[in-house]
ROLOPA-684717 format. One record per residue: residue in three letters; x, y, z of N, C-alpha, C in turn. Coordinates in steps of 0.1 Angstrom, whole numbers, padded with zeros to 4 digits, always signed. Example, Ala and Ser with C-alpha at 12.3 -4.5 7.8 and 13.67 -1.06 7.14 Angstrom:
! residues 2
ala+0132-0057+0078+0123-0045+0078+0132-0033+0078/ser+0128-0022+0071+0137-0011+0071+0129+0000+0079/
This chain:
! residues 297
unk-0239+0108+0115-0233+0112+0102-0218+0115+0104/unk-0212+0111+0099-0191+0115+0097-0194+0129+0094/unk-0184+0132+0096-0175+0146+0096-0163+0146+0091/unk-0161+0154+0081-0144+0147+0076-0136+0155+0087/unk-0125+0146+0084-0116+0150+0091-0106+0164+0080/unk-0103+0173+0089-0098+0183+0082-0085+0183+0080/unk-0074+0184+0068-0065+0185+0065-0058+0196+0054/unk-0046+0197+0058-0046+0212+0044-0051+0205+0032/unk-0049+0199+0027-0058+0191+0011-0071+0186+0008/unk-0074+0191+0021-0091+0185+0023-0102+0196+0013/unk-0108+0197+0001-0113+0204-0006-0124+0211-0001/unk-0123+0221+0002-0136+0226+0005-0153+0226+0004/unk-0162+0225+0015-0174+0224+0012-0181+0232+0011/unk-0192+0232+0001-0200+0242-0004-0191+0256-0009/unk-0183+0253-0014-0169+0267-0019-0162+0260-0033/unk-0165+0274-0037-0160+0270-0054-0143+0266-0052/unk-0134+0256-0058-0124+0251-0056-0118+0254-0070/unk-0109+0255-0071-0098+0261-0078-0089+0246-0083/unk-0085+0244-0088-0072+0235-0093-0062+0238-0097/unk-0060+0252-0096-0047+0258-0102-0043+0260-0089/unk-0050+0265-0079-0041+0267-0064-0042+0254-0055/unk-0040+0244-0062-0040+0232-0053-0026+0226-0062/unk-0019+0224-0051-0001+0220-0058+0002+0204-0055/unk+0007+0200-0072+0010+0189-0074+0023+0181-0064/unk+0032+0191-0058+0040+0192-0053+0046+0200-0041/unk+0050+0190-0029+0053+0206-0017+0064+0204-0013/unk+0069+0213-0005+0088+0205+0001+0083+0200+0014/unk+0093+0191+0013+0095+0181+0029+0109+0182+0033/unk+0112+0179+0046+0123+0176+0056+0125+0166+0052/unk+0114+0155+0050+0118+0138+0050+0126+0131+0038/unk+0135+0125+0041+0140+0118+0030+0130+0105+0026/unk+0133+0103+0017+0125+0090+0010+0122+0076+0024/unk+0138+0075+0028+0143+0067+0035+0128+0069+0050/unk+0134+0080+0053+0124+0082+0067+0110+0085+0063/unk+0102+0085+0052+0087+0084+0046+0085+0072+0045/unk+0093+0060+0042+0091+0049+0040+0090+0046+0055/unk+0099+0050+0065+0096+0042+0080+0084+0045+0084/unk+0081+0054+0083+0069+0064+0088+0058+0052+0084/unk+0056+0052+0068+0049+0047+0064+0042+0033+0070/unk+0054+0025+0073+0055+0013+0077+0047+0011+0090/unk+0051+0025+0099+0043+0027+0110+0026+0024+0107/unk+0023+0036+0102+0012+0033+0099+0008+0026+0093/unk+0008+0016+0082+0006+0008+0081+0001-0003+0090/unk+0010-0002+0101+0006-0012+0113-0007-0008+0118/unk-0009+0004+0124-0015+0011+0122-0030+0012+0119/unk-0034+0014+0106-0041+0010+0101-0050-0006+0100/unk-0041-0017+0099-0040-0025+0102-0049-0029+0113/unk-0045-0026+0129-0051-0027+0142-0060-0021+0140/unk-0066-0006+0127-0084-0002+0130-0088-0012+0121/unk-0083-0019+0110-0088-0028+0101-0097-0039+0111/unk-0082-0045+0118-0094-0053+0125-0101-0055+0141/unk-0102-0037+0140-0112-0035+0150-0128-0034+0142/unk-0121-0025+0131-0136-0027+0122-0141-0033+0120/unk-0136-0052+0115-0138-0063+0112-0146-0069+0122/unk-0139-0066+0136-0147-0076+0148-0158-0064+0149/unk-0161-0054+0152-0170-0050+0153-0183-0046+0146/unk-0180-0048+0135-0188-0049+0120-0202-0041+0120/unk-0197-0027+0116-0211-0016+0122-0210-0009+0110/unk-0197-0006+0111-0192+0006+0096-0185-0004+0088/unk-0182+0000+0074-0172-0004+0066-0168+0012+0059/unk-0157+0014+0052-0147+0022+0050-0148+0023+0032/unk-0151+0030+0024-0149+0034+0008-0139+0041+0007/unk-0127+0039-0002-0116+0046-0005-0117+0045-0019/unk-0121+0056-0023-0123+0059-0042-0108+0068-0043/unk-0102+0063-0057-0093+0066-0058-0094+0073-0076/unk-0088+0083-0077-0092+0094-0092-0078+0097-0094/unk-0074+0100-0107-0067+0105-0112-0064+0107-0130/unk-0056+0111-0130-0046+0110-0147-0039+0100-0142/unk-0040+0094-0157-0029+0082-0164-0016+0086-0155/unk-0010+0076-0148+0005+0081-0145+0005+0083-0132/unk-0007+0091-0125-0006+0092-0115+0002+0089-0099/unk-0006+0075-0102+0001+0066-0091-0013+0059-0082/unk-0019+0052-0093-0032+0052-0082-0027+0037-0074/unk-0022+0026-0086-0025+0015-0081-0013+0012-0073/unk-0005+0020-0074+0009+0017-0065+0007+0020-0051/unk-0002+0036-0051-0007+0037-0036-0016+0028-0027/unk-0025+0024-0033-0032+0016-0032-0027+0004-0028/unk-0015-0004-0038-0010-0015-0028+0001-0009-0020/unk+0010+0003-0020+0018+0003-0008+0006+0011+0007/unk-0003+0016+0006-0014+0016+0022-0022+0010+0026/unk-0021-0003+0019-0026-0014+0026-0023-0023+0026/unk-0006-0023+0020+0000-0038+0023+0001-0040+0037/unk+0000-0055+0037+0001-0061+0054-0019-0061+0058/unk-0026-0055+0053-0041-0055+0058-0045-0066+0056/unk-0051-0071+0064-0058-0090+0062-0067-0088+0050/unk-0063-0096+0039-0076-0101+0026-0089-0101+0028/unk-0087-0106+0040-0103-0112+0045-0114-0097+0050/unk-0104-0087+0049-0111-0075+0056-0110-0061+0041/unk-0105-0067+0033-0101-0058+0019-0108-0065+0008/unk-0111-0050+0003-0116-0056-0015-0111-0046-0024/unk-0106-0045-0038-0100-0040-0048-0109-0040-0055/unk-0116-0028-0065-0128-0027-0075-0119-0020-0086/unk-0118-0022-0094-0112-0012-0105-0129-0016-0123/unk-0124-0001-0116-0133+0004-0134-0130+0011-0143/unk-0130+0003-0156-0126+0012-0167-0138+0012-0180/unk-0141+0008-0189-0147+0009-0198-0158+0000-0192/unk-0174+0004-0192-0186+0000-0187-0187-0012-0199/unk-0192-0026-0196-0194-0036-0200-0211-0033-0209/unk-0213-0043-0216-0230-0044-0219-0239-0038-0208/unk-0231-0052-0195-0244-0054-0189-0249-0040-0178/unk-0235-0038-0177-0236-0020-0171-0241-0013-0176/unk-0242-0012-0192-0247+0002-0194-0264-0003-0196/unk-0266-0017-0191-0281-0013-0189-0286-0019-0182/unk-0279-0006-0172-0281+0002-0159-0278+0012-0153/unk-0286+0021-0144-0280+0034-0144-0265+0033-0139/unk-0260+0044-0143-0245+0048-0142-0241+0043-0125/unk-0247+0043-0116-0243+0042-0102-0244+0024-0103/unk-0252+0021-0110-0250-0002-0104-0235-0008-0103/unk-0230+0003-0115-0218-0013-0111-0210-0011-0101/unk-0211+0003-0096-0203+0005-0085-0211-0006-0074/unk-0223-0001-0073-0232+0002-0062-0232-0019-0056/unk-0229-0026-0064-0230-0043-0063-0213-0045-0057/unk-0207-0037-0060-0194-0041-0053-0189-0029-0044/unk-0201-0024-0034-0198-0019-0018-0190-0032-0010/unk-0184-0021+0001-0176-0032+0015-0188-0032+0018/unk-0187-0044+0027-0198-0050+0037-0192-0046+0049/unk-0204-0043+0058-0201-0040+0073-0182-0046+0077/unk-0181-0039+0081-0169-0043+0090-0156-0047+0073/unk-0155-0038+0061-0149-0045+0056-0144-0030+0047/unk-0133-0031+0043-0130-0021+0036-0135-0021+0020/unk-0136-0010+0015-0137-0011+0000-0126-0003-0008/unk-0123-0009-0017-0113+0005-0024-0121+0003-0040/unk-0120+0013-0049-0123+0018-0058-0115+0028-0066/unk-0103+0016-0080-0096+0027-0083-0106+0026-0098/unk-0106+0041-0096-0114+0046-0102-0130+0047-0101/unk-0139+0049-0105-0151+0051-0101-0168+0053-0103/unk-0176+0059-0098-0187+0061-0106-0185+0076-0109/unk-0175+0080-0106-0168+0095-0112-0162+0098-0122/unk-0161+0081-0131-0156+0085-0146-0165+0092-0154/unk-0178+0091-0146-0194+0093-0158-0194+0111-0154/unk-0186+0114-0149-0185+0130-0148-0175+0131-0149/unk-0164+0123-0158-0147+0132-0161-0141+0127-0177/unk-0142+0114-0176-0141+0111-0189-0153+0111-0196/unk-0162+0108-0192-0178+0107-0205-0179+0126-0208/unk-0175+0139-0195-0177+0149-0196-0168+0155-0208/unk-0155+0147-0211-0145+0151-0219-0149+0146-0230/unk-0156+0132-0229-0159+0130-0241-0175+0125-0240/unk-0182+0135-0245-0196+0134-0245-0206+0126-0255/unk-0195+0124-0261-0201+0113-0274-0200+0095-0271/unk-0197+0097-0261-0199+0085-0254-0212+0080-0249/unk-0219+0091-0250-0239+0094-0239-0239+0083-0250/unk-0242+0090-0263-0245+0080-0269-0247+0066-0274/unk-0239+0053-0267-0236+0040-0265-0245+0040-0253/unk-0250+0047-0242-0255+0044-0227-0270+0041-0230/unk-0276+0046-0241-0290+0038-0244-0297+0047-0234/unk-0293+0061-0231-0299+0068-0221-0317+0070-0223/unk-0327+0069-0213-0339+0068-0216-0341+0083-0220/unk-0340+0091-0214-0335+0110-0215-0322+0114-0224/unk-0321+0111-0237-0309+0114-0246-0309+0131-0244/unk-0294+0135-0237-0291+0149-0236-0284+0154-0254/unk-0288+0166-0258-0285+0166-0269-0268+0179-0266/unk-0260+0169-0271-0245+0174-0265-0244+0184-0274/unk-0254+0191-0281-0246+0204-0288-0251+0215-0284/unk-0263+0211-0275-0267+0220-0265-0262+0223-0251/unk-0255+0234-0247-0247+0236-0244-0258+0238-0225/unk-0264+0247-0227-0277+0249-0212-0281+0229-0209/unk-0281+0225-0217-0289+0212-0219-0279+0204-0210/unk-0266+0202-0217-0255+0193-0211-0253+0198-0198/unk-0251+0214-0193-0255+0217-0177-0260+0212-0170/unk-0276+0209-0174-0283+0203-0165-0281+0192-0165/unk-0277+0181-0175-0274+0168-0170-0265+0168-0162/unk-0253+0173-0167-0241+0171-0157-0246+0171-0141/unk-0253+0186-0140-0258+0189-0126-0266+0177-0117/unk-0276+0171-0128-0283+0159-0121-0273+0148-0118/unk-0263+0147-0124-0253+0135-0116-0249+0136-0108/unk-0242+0151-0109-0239+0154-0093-0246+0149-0082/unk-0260+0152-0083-0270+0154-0076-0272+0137-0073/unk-0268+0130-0084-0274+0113-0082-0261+0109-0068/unk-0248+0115-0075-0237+0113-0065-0238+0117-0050/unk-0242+0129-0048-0246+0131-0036-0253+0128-0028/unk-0263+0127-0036-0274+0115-0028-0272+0102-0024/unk-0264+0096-0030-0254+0081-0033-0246+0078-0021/unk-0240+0092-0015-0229+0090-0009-0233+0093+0008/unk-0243+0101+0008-0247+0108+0016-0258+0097+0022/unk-0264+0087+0011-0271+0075+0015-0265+0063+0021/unk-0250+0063+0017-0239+0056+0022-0237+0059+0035/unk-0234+0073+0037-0227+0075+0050-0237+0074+0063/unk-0254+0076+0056-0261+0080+0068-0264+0058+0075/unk-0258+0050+0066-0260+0040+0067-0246+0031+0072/unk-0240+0037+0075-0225+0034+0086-0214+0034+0075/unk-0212+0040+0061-0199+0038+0054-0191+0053+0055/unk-0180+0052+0054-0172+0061+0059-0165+0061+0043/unk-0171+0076+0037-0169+0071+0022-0152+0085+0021/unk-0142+0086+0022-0131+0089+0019-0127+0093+0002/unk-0126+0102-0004-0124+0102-0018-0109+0105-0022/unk-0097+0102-0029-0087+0109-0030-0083+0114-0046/unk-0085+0127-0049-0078+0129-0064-0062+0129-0060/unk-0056+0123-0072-0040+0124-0064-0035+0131-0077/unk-0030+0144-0072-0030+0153-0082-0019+0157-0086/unk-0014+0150-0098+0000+0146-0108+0002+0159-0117/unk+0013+0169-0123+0013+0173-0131+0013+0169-0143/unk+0008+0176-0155+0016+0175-0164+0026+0171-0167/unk+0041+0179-0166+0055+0175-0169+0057+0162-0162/unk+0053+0158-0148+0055+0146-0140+0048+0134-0149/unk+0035+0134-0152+0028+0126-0165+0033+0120-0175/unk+0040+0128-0180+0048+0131-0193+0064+0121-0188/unk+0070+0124-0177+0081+0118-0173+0082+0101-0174/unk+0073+0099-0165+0070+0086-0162+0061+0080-0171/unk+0055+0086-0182+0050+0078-0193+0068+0075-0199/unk+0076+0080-0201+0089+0081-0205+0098+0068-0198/unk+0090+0065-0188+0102+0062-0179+0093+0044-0186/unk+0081+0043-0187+0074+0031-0187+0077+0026-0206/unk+0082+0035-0213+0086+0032-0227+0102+0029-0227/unk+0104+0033-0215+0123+0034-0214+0127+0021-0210/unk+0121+0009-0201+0118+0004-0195+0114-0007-0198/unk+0118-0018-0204+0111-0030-0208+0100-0037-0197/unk+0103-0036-0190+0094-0041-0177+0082-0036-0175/unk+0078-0023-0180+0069-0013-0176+0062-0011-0193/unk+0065-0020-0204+0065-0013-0216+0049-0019-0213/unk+0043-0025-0207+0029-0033-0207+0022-0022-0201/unk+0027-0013-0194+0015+0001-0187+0015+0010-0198/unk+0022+0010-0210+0021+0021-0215+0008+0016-0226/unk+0001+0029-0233-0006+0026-0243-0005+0041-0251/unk-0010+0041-0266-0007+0052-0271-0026+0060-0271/unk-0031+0053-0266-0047+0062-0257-0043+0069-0243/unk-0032+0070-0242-0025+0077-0228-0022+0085-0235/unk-0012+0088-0243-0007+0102-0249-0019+0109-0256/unk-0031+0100-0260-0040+0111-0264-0052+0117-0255/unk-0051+0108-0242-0058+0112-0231-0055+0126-0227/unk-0037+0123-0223-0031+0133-0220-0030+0149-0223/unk-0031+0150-0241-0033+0158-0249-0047+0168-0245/unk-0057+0159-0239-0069+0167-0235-0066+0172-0222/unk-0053+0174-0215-0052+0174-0204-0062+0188-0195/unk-0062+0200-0207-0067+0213-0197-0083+0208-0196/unk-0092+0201-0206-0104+0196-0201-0108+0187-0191/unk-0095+0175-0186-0093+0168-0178-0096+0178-0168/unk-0086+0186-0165-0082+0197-0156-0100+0205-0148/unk-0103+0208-0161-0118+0215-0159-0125+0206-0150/unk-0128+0193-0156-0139+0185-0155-0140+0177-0136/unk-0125+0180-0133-0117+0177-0124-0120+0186-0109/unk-0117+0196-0115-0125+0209-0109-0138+0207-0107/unk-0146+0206-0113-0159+0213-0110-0163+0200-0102/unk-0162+0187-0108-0167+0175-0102-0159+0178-0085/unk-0149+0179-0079-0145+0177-0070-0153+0187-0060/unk-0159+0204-0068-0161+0211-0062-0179+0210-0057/unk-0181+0201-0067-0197+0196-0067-0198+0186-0058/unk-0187+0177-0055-0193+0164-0049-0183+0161-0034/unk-0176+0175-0029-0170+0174-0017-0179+0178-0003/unk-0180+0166+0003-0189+0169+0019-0184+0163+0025/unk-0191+0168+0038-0184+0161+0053-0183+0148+0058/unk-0196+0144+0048-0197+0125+0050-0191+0125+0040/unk-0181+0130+0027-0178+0123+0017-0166+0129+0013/unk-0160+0135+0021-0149+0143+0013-0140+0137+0003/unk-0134+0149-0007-0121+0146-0012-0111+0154-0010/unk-0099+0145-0012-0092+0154-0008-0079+0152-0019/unk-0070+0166-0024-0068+0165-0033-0049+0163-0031/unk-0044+0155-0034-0034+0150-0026-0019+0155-0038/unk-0012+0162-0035-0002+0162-0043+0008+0146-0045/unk+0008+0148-0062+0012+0132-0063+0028+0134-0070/unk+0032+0144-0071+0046+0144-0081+0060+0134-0073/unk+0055+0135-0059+0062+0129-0051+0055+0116-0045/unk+0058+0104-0049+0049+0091-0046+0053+0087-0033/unk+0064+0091-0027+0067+0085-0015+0053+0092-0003/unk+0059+0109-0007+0054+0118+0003+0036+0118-0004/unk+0030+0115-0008+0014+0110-0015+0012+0100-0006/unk+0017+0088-0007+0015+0077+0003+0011+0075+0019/unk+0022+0087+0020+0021+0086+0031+0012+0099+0038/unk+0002+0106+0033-0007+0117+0033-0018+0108+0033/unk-0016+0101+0020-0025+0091+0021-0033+0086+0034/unk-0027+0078+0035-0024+0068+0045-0029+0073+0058/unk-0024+0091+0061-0027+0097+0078-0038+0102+0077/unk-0044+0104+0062-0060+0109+0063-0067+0095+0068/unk-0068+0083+0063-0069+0075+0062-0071+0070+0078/unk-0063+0072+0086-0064+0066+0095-0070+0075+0108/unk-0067+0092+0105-0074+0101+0108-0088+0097+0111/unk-0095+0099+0099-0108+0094+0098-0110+0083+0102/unk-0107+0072+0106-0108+0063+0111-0109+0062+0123/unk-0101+0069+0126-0102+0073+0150-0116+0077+0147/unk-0116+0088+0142-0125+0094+0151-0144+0085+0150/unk-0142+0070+0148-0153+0066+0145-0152+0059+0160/unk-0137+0062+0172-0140+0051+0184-0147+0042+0183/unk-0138+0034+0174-0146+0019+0175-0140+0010+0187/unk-0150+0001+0194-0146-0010+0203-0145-0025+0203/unk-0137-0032+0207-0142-0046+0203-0155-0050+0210/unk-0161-0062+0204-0174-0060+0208-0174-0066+0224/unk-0182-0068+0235-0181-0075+0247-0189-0077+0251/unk-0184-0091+0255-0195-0101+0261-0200-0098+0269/unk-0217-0099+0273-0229-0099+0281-0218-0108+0300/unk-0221-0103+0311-0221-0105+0321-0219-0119+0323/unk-0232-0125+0320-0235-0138+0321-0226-0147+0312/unk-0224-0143+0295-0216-0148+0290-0203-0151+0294/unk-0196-0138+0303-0183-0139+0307-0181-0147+0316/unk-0188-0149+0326-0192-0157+0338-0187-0169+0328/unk-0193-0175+0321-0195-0187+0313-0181-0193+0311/unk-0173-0182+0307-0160-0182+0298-0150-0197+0311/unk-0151-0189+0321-0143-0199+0332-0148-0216+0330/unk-0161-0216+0329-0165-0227+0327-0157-0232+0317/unk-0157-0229+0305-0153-0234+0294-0140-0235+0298/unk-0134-0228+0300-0119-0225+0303-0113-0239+0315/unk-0121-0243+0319-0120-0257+0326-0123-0269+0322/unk-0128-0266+0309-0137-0280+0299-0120-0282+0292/unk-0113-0271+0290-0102-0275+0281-0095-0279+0288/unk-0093-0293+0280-0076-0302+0289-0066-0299+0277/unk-0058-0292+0282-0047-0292+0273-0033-0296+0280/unk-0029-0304+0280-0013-0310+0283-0001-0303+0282/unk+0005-0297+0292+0015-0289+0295+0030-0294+0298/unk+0038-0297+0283+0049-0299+0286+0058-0293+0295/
């Protein structure tokens, strides 16, 4: 079983977690300039466990990615793993559950687009919307054709469902990890005013006017329920095979690159090897190695 790797933003297990003492923002020495070299670094980095993973094909790697509108999910996402071979990466994004999803439990649509051995998965966004936005807005149960209809004006009632998701999630993830996935979770945790800015900057901006929508500003508006729902889910479904970790995002450079060193953190410590040939195989190799004529200008 994994063990997360520990870092100051790594959320605590089995410990009630707070979101008001977790900061959107911290100071750095680094200028933009020297975060981006850094970055670069690892990147390579990463890269070389990519495809040790690949040739060895035992584990594959889940990178769930959460946030508020604005955040910075999908920018992180392609700046930490630009340069990673295609052939070893997959991108899942979820937003509004289709027909054919909602009839099926809340975990299928994730659950059909897992990495395969030896392959990374990312997921922006998740089977964690059905515990942050459906929690914010509960009148959504109602479209899910649930066989158990929770009655949302019961207040003990909606507890216990919530609780059982948790419970479906943990079991989910924990069924993952005991079966070689190395499941990494990241909230990248944007303020308010910062939200607010760069929704500004994407209306200011003809280029960017396509990211904006006016279901953002009213998302936003629910922001302290966001906040809640944020909390408690992170506090319910952070473990050793599954951590999250809650990443200050006000600064996209210095996010990326936090990103990126849990990321690869966790990744050592799985000592992976390439795989190697049997005795007799290797023996072989010379043979072959004599079958090739190749002509040497």
């Amino acid at each position: 079983m994994f063990t997360a790797v520990n870092h100051q933003f790594l959320v605590p297990f089995n410990l009630d977690f707070d979101l008001n003492d977790s900061p959107t923002s911290i100071p750095t020495e680094f200028s933009d300039k020297e975060l981006k070299k850094q970055l670069r670094k690892d990147q390579n980095d990463l890269d070389d466990l990519q495809r040790l993973l690949y040739a060895q094909d035992k584990f594959s790697l889940l990178l769930v990615f959460q946030a508020m509108d604005a955040a910075g999910k999908d920018s992180t996402i392609r700046a930490v793993l630009k340069g990673i071979d295609p052939a070893g990466c997959q991108v899942f994004s979820f937003k509004q559950p289709s027909k054919e999803e909602l009839d099926h439990d809340f975990l299928w649509r994730t659950a059909k687009s897992l990495p395969e051995r030896g392959r990374i998965g990312v997921f922006n966004r998740s089977y964690y919307e059905e515990v942050l936005v459906v929690k914010v807005h509960p009148e959504y149960l109602s479209g899910q054709r649930l066989p158990f209809q929770p009655n949302i004006a019961n207040s003990q009632e909606m507890d216990r469902f919530w609780d059982a998701r948790y419970e479906s999630i943990r079991d989910h993830e924990k069924h993952l990890a005991r079966n070689g996935t190395l499941v990494l979770k990241f909230f990248l945790n944007v303020s308010h005013e910062e939200q607010h800015r760069r929704f500004l900057s994407r209306i200011e901006s003809p280029e960017k006017n396509w990211k904006f929508s006016d279901s953002d500003l009213k998302e936003s508006a629910l922001w302290d329920q966001y906040q809640t729902a944020y909390q408690e889910a992170l506090s319910q479904t952070s473990k050793p095979w599954a951590p999250w970790y809650a990443i200050p995002a006000d600064n996209k450079a210095l996010m990326r690159n936090m990103v990126c060193e849990i990321i690869l953190d966790n990744l050592k410590q799985l000592n992976m090897q390439y795989p190697k040939l049997s005795a007799e195989d290797t023996a072989k190799l010379q043979s072959y190695k004599k079958s090739l004529k190749i002509k040497v200008l």
